[in-house]
C-alpha positions as CSV (number, residue, x, y, z in Angstrom):
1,X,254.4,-63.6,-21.1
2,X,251.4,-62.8,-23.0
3,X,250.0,-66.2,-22.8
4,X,250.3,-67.0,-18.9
5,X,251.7,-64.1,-17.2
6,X,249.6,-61.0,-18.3
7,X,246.3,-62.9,-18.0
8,X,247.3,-62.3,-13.9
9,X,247.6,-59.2,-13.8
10,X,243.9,-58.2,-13.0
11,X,243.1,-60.7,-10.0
12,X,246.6,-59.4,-9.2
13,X,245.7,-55.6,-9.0
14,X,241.7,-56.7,-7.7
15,X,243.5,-58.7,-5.2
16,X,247.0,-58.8,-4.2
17,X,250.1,-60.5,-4.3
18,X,249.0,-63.4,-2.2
19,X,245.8,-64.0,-4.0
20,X,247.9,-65.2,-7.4
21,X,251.0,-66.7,-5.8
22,X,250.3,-70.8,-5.6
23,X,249.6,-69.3,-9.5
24,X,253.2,-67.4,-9.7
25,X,254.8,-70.2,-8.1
26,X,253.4,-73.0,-11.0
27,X,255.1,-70.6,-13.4
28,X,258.6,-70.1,-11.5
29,X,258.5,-74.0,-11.8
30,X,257.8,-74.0,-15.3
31,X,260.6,-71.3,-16.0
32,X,263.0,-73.5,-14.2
33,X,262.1,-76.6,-16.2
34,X,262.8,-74.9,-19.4
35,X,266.1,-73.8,-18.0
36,X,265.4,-70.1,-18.0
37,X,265.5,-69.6,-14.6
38,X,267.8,-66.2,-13.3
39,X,268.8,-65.2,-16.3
40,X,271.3,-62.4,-15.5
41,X,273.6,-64.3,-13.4
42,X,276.5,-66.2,-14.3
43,X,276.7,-69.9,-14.3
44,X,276.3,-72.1,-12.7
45,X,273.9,-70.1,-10.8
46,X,271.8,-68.9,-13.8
47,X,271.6,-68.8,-17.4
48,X,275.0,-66.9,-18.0
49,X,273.3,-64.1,-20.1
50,X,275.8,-61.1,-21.0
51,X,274.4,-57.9,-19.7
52,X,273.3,-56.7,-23.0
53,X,271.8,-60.3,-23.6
54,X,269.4,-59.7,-20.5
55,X,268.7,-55.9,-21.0
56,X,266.8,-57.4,-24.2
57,X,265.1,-60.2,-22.1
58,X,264.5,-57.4,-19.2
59,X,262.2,-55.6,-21.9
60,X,259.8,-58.3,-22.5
61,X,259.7,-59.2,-18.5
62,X,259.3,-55.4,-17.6
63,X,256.2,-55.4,-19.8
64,X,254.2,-56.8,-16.7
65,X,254.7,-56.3,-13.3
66,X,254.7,-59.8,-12.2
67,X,257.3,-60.6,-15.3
68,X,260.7,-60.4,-13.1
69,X,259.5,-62.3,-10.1
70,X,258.9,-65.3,-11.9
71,X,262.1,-65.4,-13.6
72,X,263.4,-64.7,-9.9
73,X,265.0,-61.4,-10.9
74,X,262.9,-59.0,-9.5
75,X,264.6,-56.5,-7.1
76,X,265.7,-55.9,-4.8
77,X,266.5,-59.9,-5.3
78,X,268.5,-59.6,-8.0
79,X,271.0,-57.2,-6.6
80,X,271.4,-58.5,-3.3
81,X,272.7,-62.0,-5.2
82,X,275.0,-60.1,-7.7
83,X,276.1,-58.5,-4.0
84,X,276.2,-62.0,-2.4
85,X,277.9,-63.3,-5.4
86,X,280.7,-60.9,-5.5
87,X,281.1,-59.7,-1.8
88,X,279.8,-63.1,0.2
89,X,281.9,-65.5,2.5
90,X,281.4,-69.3,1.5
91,X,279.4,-69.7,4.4
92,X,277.3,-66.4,3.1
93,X,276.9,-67.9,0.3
94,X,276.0,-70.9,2.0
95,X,273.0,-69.5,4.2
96,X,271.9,-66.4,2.1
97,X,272.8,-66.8,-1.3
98,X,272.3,-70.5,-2.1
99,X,268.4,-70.6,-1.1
100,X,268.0,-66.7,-2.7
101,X,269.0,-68.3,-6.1
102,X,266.7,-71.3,-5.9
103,X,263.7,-69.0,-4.8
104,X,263.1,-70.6,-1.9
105,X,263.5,-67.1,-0.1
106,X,263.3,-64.1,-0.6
107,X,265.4,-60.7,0.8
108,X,265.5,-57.1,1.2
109,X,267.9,-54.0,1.0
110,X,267.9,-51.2,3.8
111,X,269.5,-47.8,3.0
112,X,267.2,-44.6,2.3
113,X,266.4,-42.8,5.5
114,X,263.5,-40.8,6.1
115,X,265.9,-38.0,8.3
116,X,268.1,-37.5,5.7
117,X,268.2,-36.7,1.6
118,X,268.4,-39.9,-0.5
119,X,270.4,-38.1,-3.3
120,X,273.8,-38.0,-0.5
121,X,273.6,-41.5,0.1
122,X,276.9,-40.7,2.7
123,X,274.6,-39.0,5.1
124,X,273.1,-41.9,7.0
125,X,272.2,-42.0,11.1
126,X,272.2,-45.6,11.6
127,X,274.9,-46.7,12.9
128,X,277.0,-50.4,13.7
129,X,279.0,-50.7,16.7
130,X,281.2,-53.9,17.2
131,X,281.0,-55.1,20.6
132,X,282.7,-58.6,21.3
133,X,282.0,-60.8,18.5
134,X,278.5,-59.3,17.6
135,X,277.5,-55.7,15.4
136,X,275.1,-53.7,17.7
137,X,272.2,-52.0,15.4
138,X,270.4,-48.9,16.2
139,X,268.5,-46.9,13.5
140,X,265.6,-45.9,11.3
141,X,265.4,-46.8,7.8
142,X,262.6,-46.5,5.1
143,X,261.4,-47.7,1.7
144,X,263.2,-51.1,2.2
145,X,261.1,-52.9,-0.6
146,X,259.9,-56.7,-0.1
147,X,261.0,-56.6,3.7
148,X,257.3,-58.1,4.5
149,X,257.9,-61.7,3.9
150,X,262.2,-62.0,3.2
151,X,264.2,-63.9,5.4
152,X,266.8,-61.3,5.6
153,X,267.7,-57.9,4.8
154,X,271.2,-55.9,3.9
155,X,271.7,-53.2,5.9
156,X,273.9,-49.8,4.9
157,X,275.1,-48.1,8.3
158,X,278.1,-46.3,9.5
159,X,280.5,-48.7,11.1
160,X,283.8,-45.9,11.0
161,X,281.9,-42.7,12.1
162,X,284.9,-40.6,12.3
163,X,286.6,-41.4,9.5
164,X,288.2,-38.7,7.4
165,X,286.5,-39.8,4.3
166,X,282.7,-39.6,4.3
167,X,283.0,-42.8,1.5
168,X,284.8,-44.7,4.0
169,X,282.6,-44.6,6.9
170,X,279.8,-47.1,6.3
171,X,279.6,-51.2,5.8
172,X,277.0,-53.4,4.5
173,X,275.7,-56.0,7.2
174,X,273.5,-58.8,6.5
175,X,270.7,-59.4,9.1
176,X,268.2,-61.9,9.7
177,X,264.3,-60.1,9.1
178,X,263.3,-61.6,12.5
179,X,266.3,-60.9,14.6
180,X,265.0,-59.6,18.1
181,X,265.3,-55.6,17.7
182,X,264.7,-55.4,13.6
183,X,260.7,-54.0,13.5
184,X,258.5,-53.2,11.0
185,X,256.8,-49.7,11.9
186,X,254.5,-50.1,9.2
187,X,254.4,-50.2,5.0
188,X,254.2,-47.5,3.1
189,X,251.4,-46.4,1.3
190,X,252.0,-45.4,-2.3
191,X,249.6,-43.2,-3.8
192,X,247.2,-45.1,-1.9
193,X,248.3,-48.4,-2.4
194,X,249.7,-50.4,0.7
195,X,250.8,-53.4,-1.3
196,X,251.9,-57.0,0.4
197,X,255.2,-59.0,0.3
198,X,257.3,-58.4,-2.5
199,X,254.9,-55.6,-3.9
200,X,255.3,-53.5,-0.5
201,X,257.6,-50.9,0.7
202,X,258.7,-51.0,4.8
203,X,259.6,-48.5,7.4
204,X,261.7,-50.3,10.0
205,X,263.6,-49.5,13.5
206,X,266.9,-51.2,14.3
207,X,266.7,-50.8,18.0
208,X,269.8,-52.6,19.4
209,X,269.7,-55.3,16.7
210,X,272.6,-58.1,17.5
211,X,274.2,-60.0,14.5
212,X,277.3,-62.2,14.6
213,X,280.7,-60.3,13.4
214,X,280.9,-62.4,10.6
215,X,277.6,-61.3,8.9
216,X,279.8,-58.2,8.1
217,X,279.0,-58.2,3.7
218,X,282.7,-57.5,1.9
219,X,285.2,-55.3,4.1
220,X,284.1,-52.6,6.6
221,X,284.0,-49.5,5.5
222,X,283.1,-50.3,1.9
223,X,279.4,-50.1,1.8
224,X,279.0,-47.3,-0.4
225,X,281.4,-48.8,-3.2
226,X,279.8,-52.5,-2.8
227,X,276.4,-50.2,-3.2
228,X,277.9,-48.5,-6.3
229,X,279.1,-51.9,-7.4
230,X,275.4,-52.6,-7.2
231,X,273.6,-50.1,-8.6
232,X,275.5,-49.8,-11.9
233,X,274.2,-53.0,-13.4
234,X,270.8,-52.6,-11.4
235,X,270.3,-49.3,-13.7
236,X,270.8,-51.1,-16.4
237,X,268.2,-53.9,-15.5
238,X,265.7,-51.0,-14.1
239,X,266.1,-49.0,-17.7
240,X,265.1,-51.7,-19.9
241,X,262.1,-52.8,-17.6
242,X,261.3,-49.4,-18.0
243,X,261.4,-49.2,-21.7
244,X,259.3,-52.4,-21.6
245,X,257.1,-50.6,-19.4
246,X,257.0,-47.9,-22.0
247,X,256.7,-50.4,-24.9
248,X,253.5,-52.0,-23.1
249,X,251.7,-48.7,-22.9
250,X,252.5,-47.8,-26.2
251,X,250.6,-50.9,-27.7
252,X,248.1,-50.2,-25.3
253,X,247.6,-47.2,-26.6
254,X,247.4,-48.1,-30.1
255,X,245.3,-51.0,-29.7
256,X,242.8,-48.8,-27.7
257,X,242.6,-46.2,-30.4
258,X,242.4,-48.7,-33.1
259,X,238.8,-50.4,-31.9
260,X,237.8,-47.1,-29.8
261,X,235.4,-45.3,-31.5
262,X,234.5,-41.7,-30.8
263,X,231.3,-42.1,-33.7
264,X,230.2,-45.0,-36.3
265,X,232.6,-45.5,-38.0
266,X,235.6,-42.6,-36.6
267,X,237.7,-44.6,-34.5
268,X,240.1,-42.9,-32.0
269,X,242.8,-43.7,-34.1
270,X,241.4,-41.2,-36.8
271,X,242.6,-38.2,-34.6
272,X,245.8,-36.3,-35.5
273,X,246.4,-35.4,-32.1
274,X,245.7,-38.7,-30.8
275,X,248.7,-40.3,-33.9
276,X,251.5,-37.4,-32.4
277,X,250.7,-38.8,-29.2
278,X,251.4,-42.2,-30.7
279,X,254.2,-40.9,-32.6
280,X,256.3,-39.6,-30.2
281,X,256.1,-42.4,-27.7
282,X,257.7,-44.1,-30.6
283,X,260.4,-42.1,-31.0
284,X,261.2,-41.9,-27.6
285,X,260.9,-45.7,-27.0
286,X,263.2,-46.5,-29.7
287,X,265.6,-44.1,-28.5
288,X,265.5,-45.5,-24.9
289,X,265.7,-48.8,-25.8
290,X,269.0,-48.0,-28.0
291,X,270.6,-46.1,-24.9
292,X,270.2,-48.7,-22.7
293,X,271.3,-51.0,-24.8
294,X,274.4,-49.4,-25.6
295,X,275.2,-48.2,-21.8
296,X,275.0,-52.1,-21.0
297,X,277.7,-52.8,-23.8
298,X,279.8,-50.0,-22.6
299,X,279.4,-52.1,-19.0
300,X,280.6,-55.3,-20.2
301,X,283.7,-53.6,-21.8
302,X,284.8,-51.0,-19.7
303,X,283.1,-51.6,-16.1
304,X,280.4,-49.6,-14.1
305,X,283.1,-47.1,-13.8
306,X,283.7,-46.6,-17.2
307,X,280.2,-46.3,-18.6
308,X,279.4,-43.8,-16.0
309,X,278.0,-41.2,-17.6
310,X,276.5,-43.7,-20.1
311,X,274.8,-45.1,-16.8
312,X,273.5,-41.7,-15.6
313,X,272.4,-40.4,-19.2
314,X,270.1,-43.5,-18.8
315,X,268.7,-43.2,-15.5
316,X,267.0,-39.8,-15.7
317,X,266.1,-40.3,-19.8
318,X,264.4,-43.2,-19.6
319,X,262.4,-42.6,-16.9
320,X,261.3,-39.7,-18.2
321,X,260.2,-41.9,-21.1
322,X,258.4,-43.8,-19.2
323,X,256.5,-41.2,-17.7
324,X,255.7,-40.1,-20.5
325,X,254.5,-42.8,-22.1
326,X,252.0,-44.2,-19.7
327,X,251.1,-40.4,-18.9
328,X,250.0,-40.5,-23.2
329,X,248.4,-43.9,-22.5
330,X,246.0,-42.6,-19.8
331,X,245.2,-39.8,-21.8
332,X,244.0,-41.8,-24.9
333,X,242.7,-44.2,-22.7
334,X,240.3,-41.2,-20.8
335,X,238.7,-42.7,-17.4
336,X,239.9,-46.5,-18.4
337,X,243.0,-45.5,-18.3
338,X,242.4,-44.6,-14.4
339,X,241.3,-47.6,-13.2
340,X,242.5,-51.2,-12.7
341,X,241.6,-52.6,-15.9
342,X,244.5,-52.0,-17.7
343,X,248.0,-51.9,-15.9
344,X,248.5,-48.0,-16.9
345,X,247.1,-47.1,-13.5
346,X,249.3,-49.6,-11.6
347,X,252.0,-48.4,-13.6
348,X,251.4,-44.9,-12.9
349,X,251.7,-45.5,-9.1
350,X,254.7,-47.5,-8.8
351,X,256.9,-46.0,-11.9
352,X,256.8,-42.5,-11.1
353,X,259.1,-43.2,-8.2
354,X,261.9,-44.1,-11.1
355,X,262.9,-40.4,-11.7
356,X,263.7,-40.7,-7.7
357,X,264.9,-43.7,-6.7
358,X,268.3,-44.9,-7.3
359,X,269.3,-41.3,-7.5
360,X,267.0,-38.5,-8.7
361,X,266.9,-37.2,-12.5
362,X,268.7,-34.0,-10.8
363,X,271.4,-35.8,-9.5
364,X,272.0,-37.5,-12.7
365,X,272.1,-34.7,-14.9
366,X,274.8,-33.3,-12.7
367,X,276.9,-36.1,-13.1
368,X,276.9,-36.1,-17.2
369,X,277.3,-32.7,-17.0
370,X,280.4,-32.7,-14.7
371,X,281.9,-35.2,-16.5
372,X,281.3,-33.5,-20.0
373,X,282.7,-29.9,-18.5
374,X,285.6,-32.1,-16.6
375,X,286.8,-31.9,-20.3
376,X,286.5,-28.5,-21.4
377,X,288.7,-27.4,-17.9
378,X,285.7,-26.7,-15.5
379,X,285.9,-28.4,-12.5
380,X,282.2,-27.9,-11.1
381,X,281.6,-29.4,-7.4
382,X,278.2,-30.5,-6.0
């Protein structure tokens, strides 16, 4: 990583995703050769790396922002093939899953909707009607990451509108990126930043989008369980990137103080209020990185169900940690630390959207909280 990934990362932020990728590719090559290649799934599709295993490995990837696509477990890729995996037909399998593990492809995940609150994930418009042999499309979806570029994308929509349990009511379809109907308004800007293939985020229109009945992902009307069945491990694989996030910023930060010097002689470093800066990223790193860990453990023994809470108490605290961190780093770092010399700045624009995405910190903390009252007798609702 040091040697040949994170020398990439400034022609990368000067110029794009495109402008480094014959460069990405070389390494995704090398990565194969030395049989590291998609280390989070189970053989004989990857490495066969326990969860706690690759939450360790996550870290050190995470540290740069080209580190998971070269190991080809960058998301939304990662999740769709643990979907694909668990959920897909043979012949799914087949067409989606087979070139998605080699990296010959790449796909995208459609859900959040800009009409309606990401944190009720029930509350969708777009909808999936089965006429003949074929699912009819119509809808509006946003923030579908890496659509530019993928050869298909998984689609959350209501196939059972009037079914007496909200959590019932919508399927996961698979659909080609350049089926006639699927269009790409635009992609989103983020905090300025448009980005390009994998680095970009989508706004698309399903305007009477026609797929074959059989591109239907696991049963109908079990799309928000397969997405739960998703998201569990993906919190776990988003936490540690995050701490490795963190961790990068951190030595950053103390390597910028070190040779910074305010005077002759009176480094950066020399500061007291520059050291408690240091020394609570520190602590809360640590203490990150132990939670995570542990959640993932709880994962491998009891299931996403049972580490729950575990899962939750993650999301929100380590992305707050991360936040944090690179929020220090820039501040030691003064008007470097704003620009695209160091990765702070990239970081900055991309990771604040962790204490939203995936659920928002709010959300989270109700859920651990809930669960801890569930035991003292209070039953709280949303």
């Amino acid at each position: 990583m040091e040697a040949q990934v994170w020398p990439l990362e400034p022609r990368f932020f000067r110029q794009g995703f495109r402008a480094i990728r014959p460069a990405l590719e070389e390494l995704r090559q090398e990565v194969k050769a030395r049989g590291w290649w998609l280390p989070a799934l189970p053989r004989p599709w990857g490495m066969g790396l326990s969860l706690p295993e690759f939450a360790r490995l996550s870290e050190e990837l995470g540290k740069s922002p080209l580190g998971h696509y070269i190991f080809n477990t960058q998301a939304p890729d990662i999740g769709n093939m643990e979907l694909l995996l668990k959920q897909g037909t043979p012949e799914q399998k087949e067409r989606f899953l087979k070139p998605l593990v080699a990296g010959e492809i790449r796909s995208a995940f459609a859900m959040t909707e800009p009409e309606h609150a990401g944190s009720n994930p029930v509350w969708l418009s777009t909808r999936a009607a089965l006429e003949g042999e074929e699912w009819v499309i119509h809808g509006h979806k946003w923030y579908t990451t890496g659509f530019e570029g993928s050869e298909f994308v998984i689609v959350m929509c209501i196939t059972d509108p009037d079914h007496p349990n909200p959590y019932a009511r919508a399927s996961q379809i698979l659909v080609p990126s350049d089926a006639p109907g699927l269009i790409q308004v635009r992609k989103i800007a983020v905090m300025g930043e448009v980005g390009e293939d994998w680095a970009s985020h989508a706004e698309l229109r399903f305007e009477g989008v026609r797929v074959p009945r059989e591109n239907l992902l696991g049963e109908r009307g079990k799309g928000f369980a397969i997405a739960q069945e998703r998201l569990g491990p993906g919190r776990i694989h988003h936490g540690m990137r995050w701490v490795g996030i963190a961790q990068r910023a951190l030595e950053l930060t103390c390597a910028y103080a070190a040779a910074r010097e305010l005077s002759p002689g009176k480094p950066l470093a020399s500061r007291q209020a520059v050291q408690h800066l240091i020394a609570d990223t520190q602590a809360e790193v640590h203490a990150a990185r132990l939670m995570v860990l542990d959640a993932a453990e709880k994962v491998e023994r009891l299931g996403t169900e049972g580490a729950r809470v575990e899962i939750s108490a993650i999301k929100y605290f380590v992305a707050g940690v991360l936040q944090r961190a690179v929020d220090r780093a820039i501040q030691v770092h003064g008007g470097l630390g704003l620009s695209d010399d160091t990765p702070l700045a990239y970081f900055y624009r991309h990771e604040r959207a962790a204490r939203i995405y995936d659920g928002a910190d709010e959300v989270h903390k109700t859920v651990v909280a809930r669960a801890l009252l569930k035991g003292y007798g209070a039953e709280v609702s949303l």
